[in-house]
TILUM-8498 format. One record per residue: residue number from 1; residue in three letters; x, y, z of N, C-alpha, C, CB in turn. Coordinates in nm, 2 decimals, decimal comma, padded with zeros to 4 digits, always signed. Each point is the difference from the previous one (the first is absolute). Glycine has a CB too. Layout:
R num residu    n.u    n.v    n.w   ca.u   ca.v   ca.w    c.u    c.v    c.w   cb.u   cb.v   cb.w
R NUM    Ala      X      Y      Z      X      Y      Z      X      Y      Z      X      Y      Z
...
END
This chain:
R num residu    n.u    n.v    n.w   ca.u   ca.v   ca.w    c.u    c.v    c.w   cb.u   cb.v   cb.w
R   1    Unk +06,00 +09,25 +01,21 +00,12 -00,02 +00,08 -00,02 +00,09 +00,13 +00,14 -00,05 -00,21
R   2    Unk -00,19 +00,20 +00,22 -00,04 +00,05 +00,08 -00,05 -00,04 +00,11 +00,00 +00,10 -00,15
R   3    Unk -00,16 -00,18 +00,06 -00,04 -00,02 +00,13 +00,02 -00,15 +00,08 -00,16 +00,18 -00,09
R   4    Unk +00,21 -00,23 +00,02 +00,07 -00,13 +00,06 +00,18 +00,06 +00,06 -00,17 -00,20 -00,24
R   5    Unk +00,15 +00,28 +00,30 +00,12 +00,06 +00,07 +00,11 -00,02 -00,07 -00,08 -00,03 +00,19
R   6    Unk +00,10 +00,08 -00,28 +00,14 -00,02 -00,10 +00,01 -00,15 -00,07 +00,15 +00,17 +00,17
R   7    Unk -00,23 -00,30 -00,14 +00,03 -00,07 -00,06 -00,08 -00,04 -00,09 +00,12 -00,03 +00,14
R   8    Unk -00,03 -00,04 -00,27 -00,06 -00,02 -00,17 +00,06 -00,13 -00,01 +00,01 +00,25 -00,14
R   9    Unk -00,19 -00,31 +00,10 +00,07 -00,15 +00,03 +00,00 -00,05 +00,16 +00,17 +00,05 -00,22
R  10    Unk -00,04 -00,16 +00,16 +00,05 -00,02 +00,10 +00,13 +00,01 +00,07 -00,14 -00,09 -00,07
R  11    Unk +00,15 +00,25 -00,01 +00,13 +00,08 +00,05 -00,03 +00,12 +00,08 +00,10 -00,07 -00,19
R  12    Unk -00,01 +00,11 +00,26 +00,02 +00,13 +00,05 +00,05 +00,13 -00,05 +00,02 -00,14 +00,13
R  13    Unk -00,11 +00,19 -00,21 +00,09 +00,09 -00,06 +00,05 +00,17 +00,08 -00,13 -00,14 -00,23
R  14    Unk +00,02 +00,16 +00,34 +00,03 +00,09 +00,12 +00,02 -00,01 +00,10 -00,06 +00,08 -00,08
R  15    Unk +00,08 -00,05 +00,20 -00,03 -00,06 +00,12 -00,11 +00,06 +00,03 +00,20 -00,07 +00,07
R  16    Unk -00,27 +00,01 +00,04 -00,16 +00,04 +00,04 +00,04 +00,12 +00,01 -00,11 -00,18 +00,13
R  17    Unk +00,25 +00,25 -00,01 +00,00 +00,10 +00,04 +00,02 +00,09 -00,10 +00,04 -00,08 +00,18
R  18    Unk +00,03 +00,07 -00,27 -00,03 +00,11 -00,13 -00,11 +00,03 -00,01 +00,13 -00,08 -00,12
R  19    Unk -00,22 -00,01 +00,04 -00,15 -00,01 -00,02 -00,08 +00,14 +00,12 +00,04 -00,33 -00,06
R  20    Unk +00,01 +00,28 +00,14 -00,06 +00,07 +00,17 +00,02 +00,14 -00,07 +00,10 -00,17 +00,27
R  21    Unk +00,00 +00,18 -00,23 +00,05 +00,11 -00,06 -00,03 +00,11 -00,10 +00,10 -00,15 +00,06
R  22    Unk -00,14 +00,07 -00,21 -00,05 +00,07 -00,06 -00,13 +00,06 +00,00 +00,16 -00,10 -00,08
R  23    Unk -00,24 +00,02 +00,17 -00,16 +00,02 -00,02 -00,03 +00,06 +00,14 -00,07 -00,21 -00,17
R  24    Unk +00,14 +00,23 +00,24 -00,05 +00,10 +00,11 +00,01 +00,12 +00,02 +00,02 -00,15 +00,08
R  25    Unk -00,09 +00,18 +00,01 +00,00 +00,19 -00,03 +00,15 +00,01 +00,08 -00,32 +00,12 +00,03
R  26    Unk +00,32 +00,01 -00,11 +00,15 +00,03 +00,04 -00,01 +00,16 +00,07 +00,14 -00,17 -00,24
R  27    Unk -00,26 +00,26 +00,23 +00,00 +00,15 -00,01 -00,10 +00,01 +00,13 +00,04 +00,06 -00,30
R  28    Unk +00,01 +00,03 +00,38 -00,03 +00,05 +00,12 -00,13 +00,05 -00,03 +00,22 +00,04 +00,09
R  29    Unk -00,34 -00,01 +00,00 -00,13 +00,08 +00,00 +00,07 +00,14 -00,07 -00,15 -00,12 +00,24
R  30    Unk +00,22 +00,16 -00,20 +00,10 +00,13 -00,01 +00,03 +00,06 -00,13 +00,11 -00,08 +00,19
R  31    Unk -00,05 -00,08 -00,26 +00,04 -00,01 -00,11 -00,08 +00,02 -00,10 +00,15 -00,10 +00,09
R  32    Unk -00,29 +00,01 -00,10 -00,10 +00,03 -00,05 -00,07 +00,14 +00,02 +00,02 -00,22 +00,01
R  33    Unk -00,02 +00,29 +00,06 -00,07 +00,12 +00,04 +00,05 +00,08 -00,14 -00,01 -00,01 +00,29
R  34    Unk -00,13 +00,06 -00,34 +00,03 +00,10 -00,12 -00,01 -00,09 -00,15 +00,19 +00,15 +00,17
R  35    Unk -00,17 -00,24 -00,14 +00,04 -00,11 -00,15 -00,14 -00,07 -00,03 +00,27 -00,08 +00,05
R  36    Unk -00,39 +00,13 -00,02 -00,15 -00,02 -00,05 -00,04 -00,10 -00,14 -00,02 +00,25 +00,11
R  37    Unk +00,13 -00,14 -00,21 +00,04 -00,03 -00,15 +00,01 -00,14 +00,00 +00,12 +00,20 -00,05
R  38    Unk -00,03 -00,27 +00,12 +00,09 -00,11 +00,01 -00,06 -00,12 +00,06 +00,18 +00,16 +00,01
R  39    Unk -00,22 -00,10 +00,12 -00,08 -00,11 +00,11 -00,11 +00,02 +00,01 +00,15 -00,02 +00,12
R  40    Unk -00,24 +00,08 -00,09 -00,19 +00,07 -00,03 -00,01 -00,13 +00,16 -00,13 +00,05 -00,40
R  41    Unk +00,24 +00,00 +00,49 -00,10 -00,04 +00,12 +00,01 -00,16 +00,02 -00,17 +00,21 -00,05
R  42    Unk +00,22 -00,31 -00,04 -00,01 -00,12 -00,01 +00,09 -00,09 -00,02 -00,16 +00,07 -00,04
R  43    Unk +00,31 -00,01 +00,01 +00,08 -00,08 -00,03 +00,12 +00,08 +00,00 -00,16 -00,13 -00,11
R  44    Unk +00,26 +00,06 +00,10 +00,14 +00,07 +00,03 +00,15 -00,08 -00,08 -00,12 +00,08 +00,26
R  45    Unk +00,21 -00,04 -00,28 +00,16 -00,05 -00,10 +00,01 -00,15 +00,07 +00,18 +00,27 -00,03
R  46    Unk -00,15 -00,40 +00,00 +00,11 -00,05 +00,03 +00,13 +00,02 -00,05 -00,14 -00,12 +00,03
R  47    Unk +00,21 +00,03 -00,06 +00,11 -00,01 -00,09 +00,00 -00,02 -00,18 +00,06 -00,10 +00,25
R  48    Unk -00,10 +00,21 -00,29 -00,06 -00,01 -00,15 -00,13 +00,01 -00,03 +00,16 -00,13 -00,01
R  49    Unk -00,26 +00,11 +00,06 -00,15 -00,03 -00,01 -00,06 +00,05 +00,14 +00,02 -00,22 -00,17
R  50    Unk -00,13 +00,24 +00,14 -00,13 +00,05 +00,07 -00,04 -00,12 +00,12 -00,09 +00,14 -00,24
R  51    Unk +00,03 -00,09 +00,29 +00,00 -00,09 +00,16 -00,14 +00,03 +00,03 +00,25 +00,04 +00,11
R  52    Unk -00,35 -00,08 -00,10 -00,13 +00,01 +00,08 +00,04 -00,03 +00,17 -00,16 -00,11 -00,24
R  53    Unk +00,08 +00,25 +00,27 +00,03 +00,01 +00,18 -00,16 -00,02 +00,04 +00,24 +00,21 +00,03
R  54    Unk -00,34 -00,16 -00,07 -00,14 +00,02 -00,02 -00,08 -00,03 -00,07 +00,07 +00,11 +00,06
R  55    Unk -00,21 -00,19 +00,00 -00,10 +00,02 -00,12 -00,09 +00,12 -00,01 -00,02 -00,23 +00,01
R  56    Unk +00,02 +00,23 -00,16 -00,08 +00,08 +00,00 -00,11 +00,00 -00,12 +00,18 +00,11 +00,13
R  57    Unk -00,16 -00,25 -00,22 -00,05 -00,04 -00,08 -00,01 -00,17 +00,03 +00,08 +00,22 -00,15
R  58    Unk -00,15 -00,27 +00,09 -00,04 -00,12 +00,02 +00,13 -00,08 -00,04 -00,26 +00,05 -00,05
R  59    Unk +00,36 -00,03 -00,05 +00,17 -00,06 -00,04 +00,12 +00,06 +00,04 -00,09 -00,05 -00,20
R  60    Unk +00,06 +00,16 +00,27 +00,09 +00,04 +00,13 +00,01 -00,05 +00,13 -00,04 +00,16 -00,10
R  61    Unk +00,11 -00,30 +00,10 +00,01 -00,08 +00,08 +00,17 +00,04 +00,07 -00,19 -00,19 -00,14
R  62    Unk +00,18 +00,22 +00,26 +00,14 +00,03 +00,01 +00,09 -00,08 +00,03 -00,08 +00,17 +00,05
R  63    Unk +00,19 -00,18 -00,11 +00,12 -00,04 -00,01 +00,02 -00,02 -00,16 +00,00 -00,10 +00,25
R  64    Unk -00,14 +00,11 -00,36 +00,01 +00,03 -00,13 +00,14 +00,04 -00,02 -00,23 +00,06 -00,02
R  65    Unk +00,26 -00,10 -00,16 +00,12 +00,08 -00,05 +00,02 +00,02 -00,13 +00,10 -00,06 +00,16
R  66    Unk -00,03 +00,16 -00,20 -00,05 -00,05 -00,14 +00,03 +00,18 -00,08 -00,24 -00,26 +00,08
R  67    Unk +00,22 +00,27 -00,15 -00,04 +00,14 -00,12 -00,05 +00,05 -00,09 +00,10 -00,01 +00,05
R  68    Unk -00,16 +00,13 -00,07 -00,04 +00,04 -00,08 +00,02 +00,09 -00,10 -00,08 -00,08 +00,13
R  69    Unk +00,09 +00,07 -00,24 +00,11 +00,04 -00,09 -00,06 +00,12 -00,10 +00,10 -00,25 +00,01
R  70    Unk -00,04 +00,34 -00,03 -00,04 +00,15 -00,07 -00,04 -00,07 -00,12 +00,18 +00,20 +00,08
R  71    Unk -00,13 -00,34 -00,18 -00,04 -00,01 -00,09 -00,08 -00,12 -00,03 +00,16 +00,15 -00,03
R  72    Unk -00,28 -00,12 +00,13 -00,09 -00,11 -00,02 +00,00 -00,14 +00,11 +00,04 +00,10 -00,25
R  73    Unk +00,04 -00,13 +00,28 +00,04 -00,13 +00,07 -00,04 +00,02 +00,19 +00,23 -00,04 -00,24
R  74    Unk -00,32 -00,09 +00,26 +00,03 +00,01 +00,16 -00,01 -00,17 -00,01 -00,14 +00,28 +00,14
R  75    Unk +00,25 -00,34 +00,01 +00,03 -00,06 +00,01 +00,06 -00,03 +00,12 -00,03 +00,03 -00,20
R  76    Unk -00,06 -00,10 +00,30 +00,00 -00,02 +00,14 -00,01 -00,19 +00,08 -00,13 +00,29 -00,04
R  77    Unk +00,22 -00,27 +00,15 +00,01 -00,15 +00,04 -00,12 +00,03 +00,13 +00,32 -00,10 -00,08
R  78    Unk -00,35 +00,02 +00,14 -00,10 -00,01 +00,10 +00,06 -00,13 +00,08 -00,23 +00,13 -00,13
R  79    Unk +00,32 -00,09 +00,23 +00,02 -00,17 +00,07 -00,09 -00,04 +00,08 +00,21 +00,01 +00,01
R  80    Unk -00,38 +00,12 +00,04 -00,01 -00,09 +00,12 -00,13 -00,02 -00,10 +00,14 +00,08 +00,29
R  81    Unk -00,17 -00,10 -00,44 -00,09 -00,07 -00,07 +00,05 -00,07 -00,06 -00,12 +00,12 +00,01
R  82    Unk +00,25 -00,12 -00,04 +00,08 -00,11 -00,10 -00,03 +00,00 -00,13 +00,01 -00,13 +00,17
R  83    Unk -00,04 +00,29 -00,21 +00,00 +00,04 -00,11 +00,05 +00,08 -00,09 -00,10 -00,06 +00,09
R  84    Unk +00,17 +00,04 -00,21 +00,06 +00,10 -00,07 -00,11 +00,01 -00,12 +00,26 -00,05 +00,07
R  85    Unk -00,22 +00,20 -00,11 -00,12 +00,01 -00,11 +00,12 +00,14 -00,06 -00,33 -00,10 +00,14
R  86    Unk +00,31 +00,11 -00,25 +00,06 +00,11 -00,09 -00,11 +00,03 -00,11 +00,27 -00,06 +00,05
R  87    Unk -00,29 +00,16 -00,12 -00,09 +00,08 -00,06 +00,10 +00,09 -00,15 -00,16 +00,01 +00,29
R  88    Unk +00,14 -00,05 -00,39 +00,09 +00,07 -00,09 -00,16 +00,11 -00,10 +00,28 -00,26 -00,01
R  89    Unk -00,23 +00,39 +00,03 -00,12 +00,10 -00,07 +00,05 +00,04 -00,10 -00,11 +00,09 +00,17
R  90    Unk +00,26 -00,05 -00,22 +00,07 +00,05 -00,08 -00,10 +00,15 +00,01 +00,11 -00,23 -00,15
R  91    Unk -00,12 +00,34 +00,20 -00,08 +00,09 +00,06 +00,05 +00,06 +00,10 -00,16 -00,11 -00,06
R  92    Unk +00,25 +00,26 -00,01 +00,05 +00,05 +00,09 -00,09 +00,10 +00,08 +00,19 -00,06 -00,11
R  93    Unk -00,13 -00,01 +00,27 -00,06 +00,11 +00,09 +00,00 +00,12 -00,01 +00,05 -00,11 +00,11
R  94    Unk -00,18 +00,21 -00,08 +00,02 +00,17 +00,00 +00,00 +00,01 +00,11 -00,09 +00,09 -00,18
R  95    Unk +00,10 -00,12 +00,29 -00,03 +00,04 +00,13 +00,06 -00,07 +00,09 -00,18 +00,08 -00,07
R  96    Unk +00,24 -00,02 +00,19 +00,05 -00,07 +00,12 -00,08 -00,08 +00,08 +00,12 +00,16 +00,00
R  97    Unk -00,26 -00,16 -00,09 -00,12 -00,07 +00,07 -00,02 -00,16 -00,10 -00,14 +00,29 +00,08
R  98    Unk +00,16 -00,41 -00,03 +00,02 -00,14 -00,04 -00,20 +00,04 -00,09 +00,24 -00,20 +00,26
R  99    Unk -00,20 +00,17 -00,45 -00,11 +00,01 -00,04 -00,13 -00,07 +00,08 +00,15 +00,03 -00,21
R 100    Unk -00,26 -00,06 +00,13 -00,13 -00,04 +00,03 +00,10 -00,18 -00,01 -00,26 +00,24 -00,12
R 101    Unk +00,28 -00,27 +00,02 +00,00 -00,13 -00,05 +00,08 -00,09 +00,10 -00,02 +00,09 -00,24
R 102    Unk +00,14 -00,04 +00,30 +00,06 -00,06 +00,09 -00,07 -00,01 +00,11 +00,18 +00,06 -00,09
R 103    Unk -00,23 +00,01 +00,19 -00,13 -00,01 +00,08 -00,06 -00,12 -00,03 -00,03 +00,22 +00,01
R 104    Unk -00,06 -00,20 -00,13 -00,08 -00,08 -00,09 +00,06 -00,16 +00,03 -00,03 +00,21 -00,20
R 105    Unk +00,17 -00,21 +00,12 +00,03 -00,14 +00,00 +00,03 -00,07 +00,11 +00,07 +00,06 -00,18
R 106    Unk +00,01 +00,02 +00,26 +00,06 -00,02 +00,18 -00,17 -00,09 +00,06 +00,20 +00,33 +00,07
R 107    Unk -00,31 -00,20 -00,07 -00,13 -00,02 +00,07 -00,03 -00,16 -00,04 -00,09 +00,29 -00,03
R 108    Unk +00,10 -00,32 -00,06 -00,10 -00,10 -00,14 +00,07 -00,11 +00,08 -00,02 +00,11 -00,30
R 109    Unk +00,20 -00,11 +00,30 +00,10 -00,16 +00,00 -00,09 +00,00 +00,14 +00,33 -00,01 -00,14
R 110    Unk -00,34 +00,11 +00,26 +00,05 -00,04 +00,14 -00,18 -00,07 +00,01 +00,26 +00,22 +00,12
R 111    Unk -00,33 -00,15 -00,18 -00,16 -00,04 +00,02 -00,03 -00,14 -00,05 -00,07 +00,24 -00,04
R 112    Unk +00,15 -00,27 -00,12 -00,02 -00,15 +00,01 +00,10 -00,10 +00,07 -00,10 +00,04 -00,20
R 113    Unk +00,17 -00,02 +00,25 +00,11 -00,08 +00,10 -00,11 +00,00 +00,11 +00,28 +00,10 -00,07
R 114    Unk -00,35 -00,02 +00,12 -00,09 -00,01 +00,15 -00,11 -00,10 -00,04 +00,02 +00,27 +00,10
R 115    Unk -00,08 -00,22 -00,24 -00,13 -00,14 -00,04 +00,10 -00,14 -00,01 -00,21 +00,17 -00,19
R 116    Unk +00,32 -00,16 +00,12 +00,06 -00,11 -00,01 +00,02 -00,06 +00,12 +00,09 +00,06 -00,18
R 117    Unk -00,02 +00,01 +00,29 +00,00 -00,11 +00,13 -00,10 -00,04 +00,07 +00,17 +00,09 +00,04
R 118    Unk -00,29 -00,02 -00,06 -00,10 -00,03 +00,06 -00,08 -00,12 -00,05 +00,03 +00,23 +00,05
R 119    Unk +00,01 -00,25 -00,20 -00,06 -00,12 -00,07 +00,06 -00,10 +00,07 -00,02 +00,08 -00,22
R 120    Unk +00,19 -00,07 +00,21 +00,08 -00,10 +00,03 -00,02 -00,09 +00,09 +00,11 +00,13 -00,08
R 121    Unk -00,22 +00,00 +00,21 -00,02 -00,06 +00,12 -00,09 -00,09 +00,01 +00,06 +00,17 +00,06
R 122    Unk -00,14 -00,16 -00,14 -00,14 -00,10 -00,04 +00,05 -00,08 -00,10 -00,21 +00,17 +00,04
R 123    Unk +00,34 -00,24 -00,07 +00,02 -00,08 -00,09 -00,07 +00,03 -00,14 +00,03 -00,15 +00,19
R 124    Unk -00,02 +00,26 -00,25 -00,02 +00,05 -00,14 +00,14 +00,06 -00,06 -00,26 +00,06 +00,06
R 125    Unk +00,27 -00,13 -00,17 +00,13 +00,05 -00,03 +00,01 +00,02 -00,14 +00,09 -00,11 +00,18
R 126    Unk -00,02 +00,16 -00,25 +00,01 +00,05 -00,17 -00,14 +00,05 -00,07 +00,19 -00,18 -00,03
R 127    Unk -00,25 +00,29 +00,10 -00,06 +00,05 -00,02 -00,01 +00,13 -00,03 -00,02 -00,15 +00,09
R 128    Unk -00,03 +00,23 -00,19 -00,02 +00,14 -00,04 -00,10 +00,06 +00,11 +00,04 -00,06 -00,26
R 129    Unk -00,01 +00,16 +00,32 -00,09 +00,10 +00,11 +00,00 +00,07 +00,01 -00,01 -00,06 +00,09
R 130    Unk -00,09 +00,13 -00,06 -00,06 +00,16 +00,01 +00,08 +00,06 +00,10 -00,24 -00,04 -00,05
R 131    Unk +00,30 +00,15 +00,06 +00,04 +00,08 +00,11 -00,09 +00,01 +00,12 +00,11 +00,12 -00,17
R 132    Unk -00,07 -00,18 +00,28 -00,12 +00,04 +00,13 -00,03 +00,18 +00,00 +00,13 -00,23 +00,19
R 133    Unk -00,27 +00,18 -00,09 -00,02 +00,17 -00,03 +00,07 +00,11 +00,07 -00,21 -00,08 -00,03
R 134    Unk +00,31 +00,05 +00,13 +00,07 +00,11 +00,02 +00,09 +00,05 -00,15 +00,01 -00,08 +00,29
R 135    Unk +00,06 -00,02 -00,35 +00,09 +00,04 -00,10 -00,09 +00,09 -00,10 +00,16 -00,23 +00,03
R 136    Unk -00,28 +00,16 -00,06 -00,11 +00,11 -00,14 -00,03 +00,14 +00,13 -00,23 -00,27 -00,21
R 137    Unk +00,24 +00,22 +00,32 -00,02 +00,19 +00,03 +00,10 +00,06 +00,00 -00,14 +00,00 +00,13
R 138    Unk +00,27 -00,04 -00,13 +00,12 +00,11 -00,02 +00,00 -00,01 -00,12 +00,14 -00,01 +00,19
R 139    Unk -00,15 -00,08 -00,28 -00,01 +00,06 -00,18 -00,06 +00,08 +00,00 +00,00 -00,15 -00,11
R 140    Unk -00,13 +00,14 +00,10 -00,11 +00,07 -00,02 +00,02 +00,11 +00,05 -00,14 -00,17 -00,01
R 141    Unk +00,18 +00,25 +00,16 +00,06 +00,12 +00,02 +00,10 +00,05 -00,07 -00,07 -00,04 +00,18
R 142    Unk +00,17 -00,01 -00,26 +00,04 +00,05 -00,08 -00,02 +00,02 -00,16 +00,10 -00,06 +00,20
R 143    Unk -00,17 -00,04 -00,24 -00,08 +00,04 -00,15 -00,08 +00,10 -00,01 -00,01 -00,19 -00,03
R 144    Unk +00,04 +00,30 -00,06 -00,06 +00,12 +00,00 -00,15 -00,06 -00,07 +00,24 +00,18 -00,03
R 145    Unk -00,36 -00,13 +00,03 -00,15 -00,04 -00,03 -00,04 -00,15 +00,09 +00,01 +00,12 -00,28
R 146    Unk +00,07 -00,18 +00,37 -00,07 -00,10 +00,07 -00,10 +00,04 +00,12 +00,20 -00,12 -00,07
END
């Protein structure tokens, strides 16, 4: 419903401008200043959820939204890939730092979505594919012994 601007179906259940609303940054450079914990340089509040302002990973697409949850859970819309993807670990976080696995999973969806369109382009379709090799080098920089 998000990313179809409030509507479900063939109903309206928000108006776009709600929608607008919720997924845009709302917090001044200012406001962020100091809150590292929170934002790490890449992202900032809407209305409820997290907002991507910056890349800085290969699934930090900005205008992203979405959250990540102390107990396990991340769960993010992407309108300008037209993707939602949520992640359940039951695995609570120790750290203000998003574990390995979410990285992990974020890295994995956005790397086969890139081989997927690229199939799509050459008329290949319902296919299983390897992560292109930018996606196995940001894995692989994060897998400890790779």
């Amino acid at each position: 419903m998000m990313l179809n601007k409030g509507r479900y179906g063939r109903e309206q259940i928000l108006s776009p401008a709600t929608v607008g609303l919720r997924t845009s940054d709302h917090l001044t450079p200012a406001q962020r200043e100091g809150a590292d914990i929170f934002f790490n340089g890449y992202s900032s509040w809407g209305f409820g959820m997290a907002v991507a302002i910056q890349r800085k990973e290969i699934f930090q697409t900005p205008g992203r939204f979405g959250w990540d949850g102390g107990f396990g859970t991340s769960a993010y819309t992407d309108p300008r890939e037209g993707m939602v993807g949520i992640l359940f670990t039951q695995r609570l976080v120790q750290s203000p730092e998003p574990p390995d696995v979410y990285m992990d999973f974020w890295t994995l969806a956005y790397g086969a979505m890139d081989s997927a369109s690229v199939l799509s382009a050459f008329g290949i379709q319902n296919r299983v594919t390897r992560p292109d090799r930018r996606t196995e080098r940001l894995y692989r920089s994060r897998t400890p012994g790779s």
